[in-house]
C-alpha positions in Angstrom: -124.4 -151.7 145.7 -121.8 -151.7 143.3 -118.5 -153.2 143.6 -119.1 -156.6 144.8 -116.0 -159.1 144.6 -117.1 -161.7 142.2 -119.6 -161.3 139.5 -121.3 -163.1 136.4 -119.8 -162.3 133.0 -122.0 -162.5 129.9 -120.5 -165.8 129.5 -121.9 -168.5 131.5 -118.4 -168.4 133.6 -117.6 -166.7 136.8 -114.9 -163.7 136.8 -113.9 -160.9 139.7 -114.9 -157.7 139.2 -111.7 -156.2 138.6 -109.0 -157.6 136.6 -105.1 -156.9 136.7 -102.9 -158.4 134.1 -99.3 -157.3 133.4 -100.3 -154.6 130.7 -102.9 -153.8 128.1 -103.9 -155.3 125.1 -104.2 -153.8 122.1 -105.7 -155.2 118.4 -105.0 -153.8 115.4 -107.6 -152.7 112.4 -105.5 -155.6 110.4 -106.7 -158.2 112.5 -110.7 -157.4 112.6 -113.2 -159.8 110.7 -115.6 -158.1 109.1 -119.2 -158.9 108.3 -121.8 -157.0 106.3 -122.0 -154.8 103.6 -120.1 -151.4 102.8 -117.3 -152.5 105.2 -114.1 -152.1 104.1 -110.4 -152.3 105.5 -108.1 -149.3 103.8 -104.2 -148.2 105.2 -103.0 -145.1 104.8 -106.1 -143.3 102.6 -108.0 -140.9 103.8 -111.7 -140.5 103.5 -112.5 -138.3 100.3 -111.8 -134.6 100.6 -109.8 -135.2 103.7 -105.8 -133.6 103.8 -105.1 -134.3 107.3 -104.9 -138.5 107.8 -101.6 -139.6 109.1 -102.3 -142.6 110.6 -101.4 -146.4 109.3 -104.8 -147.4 108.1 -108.5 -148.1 109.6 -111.9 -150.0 108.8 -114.1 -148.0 107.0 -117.6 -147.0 108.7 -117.9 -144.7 105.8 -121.1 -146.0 104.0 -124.9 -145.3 104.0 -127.4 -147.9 105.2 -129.2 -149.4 102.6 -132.9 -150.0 102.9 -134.2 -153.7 102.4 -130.4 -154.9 102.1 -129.7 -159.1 101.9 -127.0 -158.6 104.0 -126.5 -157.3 107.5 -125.2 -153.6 107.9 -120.9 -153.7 108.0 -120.0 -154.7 111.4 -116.5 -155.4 112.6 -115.0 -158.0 115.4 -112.3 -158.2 117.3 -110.9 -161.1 119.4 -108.7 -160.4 122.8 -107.3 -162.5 124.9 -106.8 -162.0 128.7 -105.1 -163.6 131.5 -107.9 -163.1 133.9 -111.4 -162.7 133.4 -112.7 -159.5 135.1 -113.4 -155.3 134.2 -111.7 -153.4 131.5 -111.3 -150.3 130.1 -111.9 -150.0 126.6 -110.4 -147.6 124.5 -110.7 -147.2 120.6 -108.5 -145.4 118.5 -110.6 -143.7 115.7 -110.8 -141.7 112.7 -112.8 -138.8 111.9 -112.8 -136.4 110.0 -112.9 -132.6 110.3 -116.3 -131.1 110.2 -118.4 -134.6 111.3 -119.0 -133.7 114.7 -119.7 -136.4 117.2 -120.2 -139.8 116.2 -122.6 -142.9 118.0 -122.2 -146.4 117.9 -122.6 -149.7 119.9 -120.4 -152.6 120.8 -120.9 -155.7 121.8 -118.9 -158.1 124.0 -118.9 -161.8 123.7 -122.3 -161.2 121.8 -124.0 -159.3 124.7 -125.0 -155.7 123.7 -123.0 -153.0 125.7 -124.5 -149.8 125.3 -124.4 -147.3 123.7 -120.8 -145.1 123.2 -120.0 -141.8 121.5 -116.4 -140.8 119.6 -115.7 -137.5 120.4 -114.8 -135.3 117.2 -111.2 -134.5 117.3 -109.2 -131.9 118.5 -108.7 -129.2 115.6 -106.5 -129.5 113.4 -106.4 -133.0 114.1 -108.9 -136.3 112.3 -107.5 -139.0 115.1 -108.2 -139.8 118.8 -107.8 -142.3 121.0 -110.3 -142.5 123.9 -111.4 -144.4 126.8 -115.0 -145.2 125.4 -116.3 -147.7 128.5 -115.6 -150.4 130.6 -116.5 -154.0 129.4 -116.3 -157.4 131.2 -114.1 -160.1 130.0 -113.7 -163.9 130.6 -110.2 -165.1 131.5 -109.1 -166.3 127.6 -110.5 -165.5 124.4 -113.7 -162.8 124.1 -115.0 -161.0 121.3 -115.3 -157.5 120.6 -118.1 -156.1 118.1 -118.1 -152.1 116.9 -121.2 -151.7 115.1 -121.9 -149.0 112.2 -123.9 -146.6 114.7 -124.2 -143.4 112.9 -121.7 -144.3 110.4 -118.9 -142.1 109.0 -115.9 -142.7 111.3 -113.0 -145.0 111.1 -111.6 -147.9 113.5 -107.5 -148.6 113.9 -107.0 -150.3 117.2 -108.5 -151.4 120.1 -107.1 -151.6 123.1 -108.1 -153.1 126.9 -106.6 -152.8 130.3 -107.2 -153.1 133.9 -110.0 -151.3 135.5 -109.6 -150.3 139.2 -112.8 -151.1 141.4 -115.6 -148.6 140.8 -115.6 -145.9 143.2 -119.4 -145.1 144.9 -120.7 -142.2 143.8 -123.0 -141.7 147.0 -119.4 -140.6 149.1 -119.1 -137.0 148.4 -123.0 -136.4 146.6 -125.1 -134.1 148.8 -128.9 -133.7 149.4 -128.5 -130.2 150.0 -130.6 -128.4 147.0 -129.6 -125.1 145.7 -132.7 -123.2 146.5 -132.6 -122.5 150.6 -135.9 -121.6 150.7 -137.0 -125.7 149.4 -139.8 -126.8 150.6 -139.8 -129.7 153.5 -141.2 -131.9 150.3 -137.9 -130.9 148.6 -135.6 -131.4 151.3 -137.1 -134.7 152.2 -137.4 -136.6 148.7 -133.9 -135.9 148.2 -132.8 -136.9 151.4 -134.3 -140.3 150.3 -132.6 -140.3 147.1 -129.7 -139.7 148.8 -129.9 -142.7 150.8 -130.9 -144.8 148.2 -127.9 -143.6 146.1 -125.6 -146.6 145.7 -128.0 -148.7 147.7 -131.1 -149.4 145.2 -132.1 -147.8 142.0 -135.5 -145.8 141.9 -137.6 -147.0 139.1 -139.6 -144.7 136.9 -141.6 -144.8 133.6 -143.0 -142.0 131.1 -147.1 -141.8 130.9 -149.5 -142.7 133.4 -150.7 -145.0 131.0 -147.7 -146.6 130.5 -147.0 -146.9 134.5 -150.7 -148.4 134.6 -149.2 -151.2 132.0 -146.2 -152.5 134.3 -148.5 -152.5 136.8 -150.7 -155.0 134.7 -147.9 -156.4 133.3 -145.6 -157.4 136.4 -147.6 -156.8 139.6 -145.7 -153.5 140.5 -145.5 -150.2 140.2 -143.1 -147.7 139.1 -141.6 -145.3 142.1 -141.2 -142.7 139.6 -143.8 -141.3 137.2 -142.7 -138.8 134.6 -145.1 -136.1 133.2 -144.6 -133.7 130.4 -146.1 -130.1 130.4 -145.6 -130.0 126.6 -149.2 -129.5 125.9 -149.5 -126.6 128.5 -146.9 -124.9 126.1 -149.1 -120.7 125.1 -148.0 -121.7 121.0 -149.7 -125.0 121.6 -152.9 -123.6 124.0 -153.4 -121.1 121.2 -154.1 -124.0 118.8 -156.1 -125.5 120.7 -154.4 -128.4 122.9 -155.4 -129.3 126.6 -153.2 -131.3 129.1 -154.7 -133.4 132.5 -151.1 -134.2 133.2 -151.0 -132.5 136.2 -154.5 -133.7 137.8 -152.3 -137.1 136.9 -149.3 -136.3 138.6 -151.4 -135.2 141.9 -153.2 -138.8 141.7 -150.0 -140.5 141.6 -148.9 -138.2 144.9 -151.8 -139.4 146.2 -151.0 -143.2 145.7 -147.6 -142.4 147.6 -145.3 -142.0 144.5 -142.3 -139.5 143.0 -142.9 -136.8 140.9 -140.9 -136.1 137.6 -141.6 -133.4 135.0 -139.7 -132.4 131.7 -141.0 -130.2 129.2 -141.2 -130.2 125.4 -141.6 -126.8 124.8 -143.0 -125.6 121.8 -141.3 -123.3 120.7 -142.8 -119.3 121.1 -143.4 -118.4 117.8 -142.5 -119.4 114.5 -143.9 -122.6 113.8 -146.3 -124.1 111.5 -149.6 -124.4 111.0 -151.8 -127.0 109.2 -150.0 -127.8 106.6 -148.9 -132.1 106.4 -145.1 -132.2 107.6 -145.2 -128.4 108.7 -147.6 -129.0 111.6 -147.8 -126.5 114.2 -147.3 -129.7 117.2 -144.0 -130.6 115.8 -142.8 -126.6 117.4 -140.5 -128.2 119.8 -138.1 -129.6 116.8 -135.5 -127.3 115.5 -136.2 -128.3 112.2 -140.0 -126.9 112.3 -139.5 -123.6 113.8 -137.7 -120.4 112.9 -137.4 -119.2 116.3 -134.2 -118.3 117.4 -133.3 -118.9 121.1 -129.8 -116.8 120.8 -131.4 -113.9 119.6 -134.1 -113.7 122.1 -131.3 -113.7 125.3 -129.1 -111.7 123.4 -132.4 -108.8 122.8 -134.3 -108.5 126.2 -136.3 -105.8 125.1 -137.2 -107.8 122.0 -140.5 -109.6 121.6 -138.6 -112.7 121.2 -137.4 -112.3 124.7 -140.8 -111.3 126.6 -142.4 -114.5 124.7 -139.8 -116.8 126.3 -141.2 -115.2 129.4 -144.7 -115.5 128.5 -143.9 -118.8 128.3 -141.8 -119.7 131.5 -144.8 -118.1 133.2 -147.3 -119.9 132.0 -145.5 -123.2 133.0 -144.9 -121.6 136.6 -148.8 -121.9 137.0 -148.7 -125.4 136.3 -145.5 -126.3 138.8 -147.6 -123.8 141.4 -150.4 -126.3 141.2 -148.1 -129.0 142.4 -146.6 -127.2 144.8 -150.3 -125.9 146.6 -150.5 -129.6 146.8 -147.0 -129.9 148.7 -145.8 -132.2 145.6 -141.9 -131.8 145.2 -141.4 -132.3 141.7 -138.1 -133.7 140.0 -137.6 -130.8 137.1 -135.8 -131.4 133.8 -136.0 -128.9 131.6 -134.4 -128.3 128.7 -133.4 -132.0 128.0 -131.6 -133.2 125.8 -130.1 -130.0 124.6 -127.0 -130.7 123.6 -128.6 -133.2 120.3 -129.4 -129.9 118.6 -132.7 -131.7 117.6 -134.7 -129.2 119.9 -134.5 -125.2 119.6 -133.2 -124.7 123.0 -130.3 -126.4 122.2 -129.5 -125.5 118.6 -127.5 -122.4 119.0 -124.9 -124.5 121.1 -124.1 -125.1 124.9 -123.8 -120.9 126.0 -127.3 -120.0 124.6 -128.7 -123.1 126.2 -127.3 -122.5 129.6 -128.7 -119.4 129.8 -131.8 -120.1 129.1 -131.8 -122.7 131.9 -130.4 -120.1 134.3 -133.0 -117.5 133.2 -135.4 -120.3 133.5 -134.0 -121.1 136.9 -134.4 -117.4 138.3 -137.3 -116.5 137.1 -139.3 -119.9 138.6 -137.5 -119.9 142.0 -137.1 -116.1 142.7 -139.6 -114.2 141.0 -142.5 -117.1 141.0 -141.1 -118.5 144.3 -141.6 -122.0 143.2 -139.9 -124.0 146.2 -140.9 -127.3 145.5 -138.6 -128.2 142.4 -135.3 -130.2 142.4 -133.2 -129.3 139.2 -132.2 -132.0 136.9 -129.7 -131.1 134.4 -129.6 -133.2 131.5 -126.5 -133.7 129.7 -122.9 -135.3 130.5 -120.8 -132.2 128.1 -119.0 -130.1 130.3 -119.2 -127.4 128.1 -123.5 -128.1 128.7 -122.6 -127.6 132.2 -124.7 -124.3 133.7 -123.3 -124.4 137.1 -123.6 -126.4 140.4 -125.4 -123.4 142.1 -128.3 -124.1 139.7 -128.6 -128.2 139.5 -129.6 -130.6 142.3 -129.2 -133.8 140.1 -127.3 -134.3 136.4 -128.7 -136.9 134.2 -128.5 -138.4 131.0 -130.5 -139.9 128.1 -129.2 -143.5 126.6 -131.2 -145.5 124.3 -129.3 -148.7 123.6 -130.1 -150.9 121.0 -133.7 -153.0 121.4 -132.3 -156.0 124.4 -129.6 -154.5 125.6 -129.5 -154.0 129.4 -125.8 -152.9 129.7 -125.2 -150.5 132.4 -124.1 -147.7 130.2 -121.0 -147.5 133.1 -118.8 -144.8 130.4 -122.2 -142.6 131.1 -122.4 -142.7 134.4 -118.5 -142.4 134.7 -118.9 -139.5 132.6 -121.4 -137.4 134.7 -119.4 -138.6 137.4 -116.5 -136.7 136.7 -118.9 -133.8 135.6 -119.5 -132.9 139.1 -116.5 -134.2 140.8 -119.1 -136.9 142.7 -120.8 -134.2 144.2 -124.3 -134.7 142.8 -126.8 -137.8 142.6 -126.6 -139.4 138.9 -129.6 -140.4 137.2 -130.8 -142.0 134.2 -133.4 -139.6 133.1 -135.0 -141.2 129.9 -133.7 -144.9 128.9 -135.1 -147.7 126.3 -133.9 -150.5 127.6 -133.4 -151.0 131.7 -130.2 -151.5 132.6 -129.8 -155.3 134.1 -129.5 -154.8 138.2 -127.1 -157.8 138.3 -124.8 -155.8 135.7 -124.9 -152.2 137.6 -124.3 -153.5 140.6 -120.9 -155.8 138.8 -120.2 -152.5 137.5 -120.7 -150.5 140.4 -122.9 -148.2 137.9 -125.1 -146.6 140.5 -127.7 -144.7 138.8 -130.1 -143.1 141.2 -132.8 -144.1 139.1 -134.0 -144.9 135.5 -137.2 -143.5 133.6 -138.4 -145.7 130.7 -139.4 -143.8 127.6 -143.3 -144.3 126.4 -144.7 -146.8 123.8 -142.7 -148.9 122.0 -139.7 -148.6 124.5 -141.9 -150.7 127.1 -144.6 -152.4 125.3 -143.1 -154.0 122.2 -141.8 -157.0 123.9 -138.3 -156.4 122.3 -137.1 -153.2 123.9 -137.7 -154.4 127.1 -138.9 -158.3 126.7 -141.7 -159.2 129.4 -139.5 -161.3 131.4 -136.7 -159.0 131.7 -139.4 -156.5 133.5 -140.0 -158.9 135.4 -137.2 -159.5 136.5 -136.7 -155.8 136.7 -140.0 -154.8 138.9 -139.2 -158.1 141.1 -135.4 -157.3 141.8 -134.4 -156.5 145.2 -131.8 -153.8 143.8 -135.2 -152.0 142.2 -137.3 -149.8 144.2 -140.8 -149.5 143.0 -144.0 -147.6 143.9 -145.3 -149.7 147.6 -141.5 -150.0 149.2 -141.4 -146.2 149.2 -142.0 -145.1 152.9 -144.9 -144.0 154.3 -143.5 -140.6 155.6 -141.1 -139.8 152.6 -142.0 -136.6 152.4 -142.4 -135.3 155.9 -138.8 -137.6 157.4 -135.3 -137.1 156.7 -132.6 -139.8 157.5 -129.1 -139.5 158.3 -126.3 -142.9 158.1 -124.6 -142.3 160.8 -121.4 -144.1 158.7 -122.0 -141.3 156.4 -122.1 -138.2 159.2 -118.9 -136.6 161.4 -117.9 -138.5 164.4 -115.0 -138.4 166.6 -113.9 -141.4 168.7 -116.0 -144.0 166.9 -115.3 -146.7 164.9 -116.9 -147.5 161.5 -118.7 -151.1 161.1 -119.6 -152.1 157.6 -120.2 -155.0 155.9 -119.6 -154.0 152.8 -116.4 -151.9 151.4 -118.8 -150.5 148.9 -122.6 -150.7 149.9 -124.1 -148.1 152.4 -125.1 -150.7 155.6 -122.5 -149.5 158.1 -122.8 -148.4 161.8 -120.5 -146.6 164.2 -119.8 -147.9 167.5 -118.5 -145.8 170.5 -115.3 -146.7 172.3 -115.0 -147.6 176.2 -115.3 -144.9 178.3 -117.3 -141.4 177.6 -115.2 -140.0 174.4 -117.1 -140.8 171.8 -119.6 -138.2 169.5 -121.6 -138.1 166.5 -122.4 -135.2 164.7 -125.1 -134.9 162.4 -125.4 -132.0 159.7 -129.2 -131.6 159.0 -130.0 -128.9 156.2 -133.9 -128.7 156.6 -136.6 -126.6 156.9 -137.6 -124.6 159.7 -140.0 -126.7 162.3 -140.0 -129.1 164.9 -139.2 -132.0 164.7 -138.9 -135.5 166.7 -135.1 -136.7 166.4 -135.4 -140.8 166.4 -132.5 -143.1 166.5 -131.9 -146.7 166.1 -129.3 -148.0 168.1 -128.6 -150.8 170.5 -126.1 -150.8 173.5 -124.3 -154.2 174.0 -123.2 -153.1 178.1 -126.3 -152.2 179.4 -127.7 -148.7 179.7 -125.7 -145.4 178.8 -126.7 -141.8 179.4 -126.3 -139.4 176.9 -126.9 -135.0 176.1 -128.6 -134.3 172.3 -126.8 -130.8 171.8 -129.0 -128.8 169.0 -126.4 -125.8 166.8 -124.4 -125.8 170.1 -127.2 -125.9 172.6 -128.3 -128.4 174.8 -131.6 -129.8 173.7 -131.6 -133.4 175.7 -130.6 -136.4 178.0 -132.1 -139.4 177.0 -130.9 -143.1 178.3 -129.9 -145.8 175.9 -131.4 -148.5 177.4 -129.4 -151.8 177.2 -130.0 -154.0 174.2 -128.4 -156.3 172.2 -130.9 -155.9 169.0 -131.0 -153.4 166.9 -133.9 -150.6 168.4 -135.9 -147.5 166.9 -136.5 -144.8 169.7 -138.0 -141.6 169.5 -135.9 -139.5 171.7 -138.0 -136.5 171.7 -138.8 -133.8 169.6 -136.3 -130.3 168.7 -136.8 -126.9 166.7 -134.9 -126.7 163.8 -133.9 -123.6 161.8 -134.1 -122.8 158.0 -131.0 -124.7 156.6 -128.0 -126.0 158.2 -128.2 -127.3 162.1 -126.0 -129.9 163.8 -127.1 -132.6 165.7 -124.8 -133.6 168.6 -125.3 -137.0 170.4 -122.8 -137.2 173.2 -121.3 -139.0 175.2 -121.5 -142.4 173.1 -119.2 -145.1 174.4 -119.4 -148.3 175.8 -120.6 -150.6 172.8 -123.7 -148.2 171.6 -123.6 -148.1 168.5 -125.8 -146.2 165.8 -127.1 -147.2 162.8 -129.1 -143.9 161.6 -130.9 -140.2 163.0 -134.5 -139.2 162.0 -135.9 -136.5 162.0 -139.7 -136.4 161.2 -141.5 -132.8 161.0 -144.2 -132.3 163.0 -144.9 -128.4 162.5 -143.7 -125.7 161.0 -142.5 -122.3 162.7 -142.9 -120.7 159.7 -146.4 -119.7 157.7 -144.3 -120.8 154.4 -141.8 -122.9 155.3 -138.8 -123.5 153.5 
């Protein structure tokens, strides 16, 4: 939904969504209170061992937490005035020095938690930055602005807020088109949905099938999305003895009429531990507790290194194959979270990783022919990036501090940008669920979230009982029984949303998707429909309604005619199954002509009723 006019603050007070005073606002370091221990304000010296500091001065996040402390960990607050209460853009100037890496902290505005933000290590050669961290909401007047200690070992001169323009929806140049042709319908359909959904509701999702069963007993609904983990189906694990019903699980909740997600802690090949307390053989998936080396394995294909990584990919490939004998599309996340280092795949840096993923890619869709997977990349880095022609969906992972719901909007911007719009945005893993009434004020609009297990749902702090409530009974949240009934067999098409000549757009909202075109008087106007499918038959259904009585029309199928059905007159709004067409394996247009008069359409369907191929796709 996003960008909505006026919205509630985290203040009690009602602001607009976007804000536009004269100029920014910045605060210095100098006029910061501080709270806590190991806090400190300093000017001009530099962190110890550092030679390149030029700046004025900074508060000092250099300091170790202390265990068991009296006092609070060092925080630091800004106030900031504005003239008019709406979005801003935060940016922090920051130092840090060389050889630190990233840094992670939080904020908070006004006293409401805002997520969870990351200081990019410098340029080199260079210890300061300034950088657009996230977008906040302020009241008109006085607010407050809180930098917590995060991860520690950075420095804070300024802050410094200005205008945000409105959020622009993500869902106007993102595609359902996957990058495997031969996708099954399953495919093609789910993300068709997702699609649609995109900017209009987020898709909820949870970790464990024990932990979906919990909101279910919990808040009365189910989540859309359950996430599975082949980690146990991993040969180094097998080998030790480990079993895995996660996929007789994941077929169940296909049964029940539900999404499919699947990532994969992969132990690694070879090189782990055994037995031993702290050394154990199940913690493989860590860097730390494995000597494997991903770099060297791409880098020596004749190497045993290299045919284990196979071994391996294979051996998950009969678990996906299960799925897809039962025509389950499955949303498929490997290699998350590379970019932390904290797993193997990911701690040689971004090129080893990335081509892991593409050798991962190939060898699943073209050598195991696995059809029925939509690839979600999980990282906003470009440098993480492994190509457009091998991801379907980017993602993230944010785990904000216990209670806070931000929206994570600098994230979603982020992965955004990544991909120039042009893929759905997701929130793969989360702790807390971000507030509905806050992404839609932020026009943050994720395609879905996936709570992590344990704790992260059940410890009433994370995620507090009433705010899932709140969650699983919002009408911005999709869960398990408003899914449709033919999700994975139907494929929709907003006609706002699809090429038309001589018609002009309704909608009701500049930024939701719940527009309609209307033809003009006379014959002139056309709607074309670009409908990238699988090969079958299907029957093409539109809802319409014609305000001056009945109107003929020609459905033209890739330049051929295919139809003449009659609009009948009506004033409501009317589903009717035109007929049914044959469809060819990806791209086709859809051609409903003449439209004028006062028809106007709302959407196309298609639903497949057979296939003309033995394996379509």
């Amino acid at each position: 939904m996003g960008y909505t006019g006026w919205v509630g603050a985290a203040s009690s007070s009602t602001v607009k969504a976007s804000a536009k005073p004269a100029k920014a606002v910045t605060v210095t370091y100098k006029e910061a209170v501080l709270e806590g221990y190991g806090i400190e304000k300093r000017g001009r010296v530099p962190e110890e061992k550092d030679t390149l500091y030029d700046g004025e001065g900074y508060i000092s996040f250099f300091f170790e937490e202390v265990a068991n402390a009296t006092k609070p960990v060092g925080s630091a607050t800004f106030t900031v005035n504005v003239p008019e209460g709406g979005l801003y853009k935060l940016s922090v100037g920051y130092y840090l020095p060389q050889g630190n890496g990233d840094k992670v902290t939080a904020i908070q505005i006004n006293g409401a938690g805002a997520g969870e933000l990351t200081l990019d290590a410098p340029a080199a050669g260079t210890v300061r930055a300034e950088k657009m961290i996230t977008k906040v909401m302020l009241n008109a007047g006085s607010n407050t602005v809180k930098i917590l200690r995060g991860w520690g070992y950075y420095g804070i001169e300024h802050i410094k807020l200005e205008p945000a323009d409105p959020p622009v929806p993500g869902h106007e140049k993102a595609t359902d088109v996957l990058t495997n042709p031969d996708a099954t319908l399953e495919a093609r359909a789910l993300m068709n949905y997702m699609l649609n959904q995109y900017g209009r509701k987020i898709i909820s999702g949870q970790q464990t099938f024990e932990d979906a069963e919990w909101i279910k007993q919990q808040t009365g609904k189910s989540p859309a999305i359950l996430s599975g983990d082949l980690m146990d189906y991993s040969p180094s694990r097998v080998e030790k003895g480990a079993t895995s019903s996660e996929i007789e699980k994941l077929i169940q909740w296909h049964e029940r009429g539900g999404i499919v997600s699947l990532l994969w802690h992969w132990n690694a090949p070879k090189g782990i531990g055994g037995d031993d307390p702290g050394r154990e053989w199940w913690r493989g998936f860590y860097t730390e507790f494995t000597t494997f080396d991903v770099e060297y394995a791409l880098d020596h294909p004749d190497s045993e290194d290299y045919r284990l990584l196979i071994r391996d990919i294979d051996a998950i490939a009969v678990q996906l194959k299960r799925l897809q004998d039962h025509n389950i599309p499955v949303l498929w996340r490997p290699l998350h979270e590379a970019e932390g280092g904290w797993f193997w795949w990911g701690a040689k840096g971004p090129e080893p990783a990335k081509r892991l993923y593409r050798l991962m890619y190939d060898r699943l869709t073209n050598h195991h022919k696995l059809n029925n997977l939509i690839w979600v990349w999980n990282s906003e880095k470009k440098e993480w990036y492994p190509g457009d022609e091998v991801v379907d969906i980017v993602s993230v992972d944010i785990y904000n501090p216990a209670g806070d719901y931000h929206p994570n909007i600098a994230k979603y911007d982020n992965l955004l940008t990544l991909t120039n719009h042009k893929k759905i945005v997701a929130l793969a893993e989360n702790g807390p669920i971000p507030d509905p009434d806050l992404l839609r004020a932020y026009g943050a609009d994720w395609n879905f979230f996936n709570t992590w297990t344990g704790e992260h749902v059940r410890d009433g702090k994370t995620n507090t009982l009433e705010h899932l409530k709140k969650i699983y009974h919002h009408d911005y949240v999709l869960t398990l029984d408003e899914l449709p009934a033919d999700l994975y067999s139907s494929l929709t098409y907003q006609a706002e949303h699809s090429e038309s000549a001589g018609m002009s757009l309704n909608r009701q909202n500049s930024h939701a998707r719940n527009g309609s075109i209307t033809g003009p008087e006379g014959t002139g106007g056309k709607l074309r429909i670009k409908a990238n499918v699988a090969p079958g038959t299907y029957t093409l259904t539109v809802r319409y309604k014609a305000d001056n009585g009945e109107k003929k029309s020609k459905v033209m199928v890739n330049n051929r005619s295919a139809m003449n059905p009659t609009f009948t007159g009506t004033k409501m709004w009317k589903n009717v199954a035109l007929g049914q067409i044959t469809l060819q394996k990806g791209e086709n247009t859809i051609d409903i002509q003449p439209l004028g008069g006062g028809v106007s359409i709302d959407y196309v369907k298609l639903t497949h009723v057979a296939s003309t191929a033995k394996n379509p796709g």
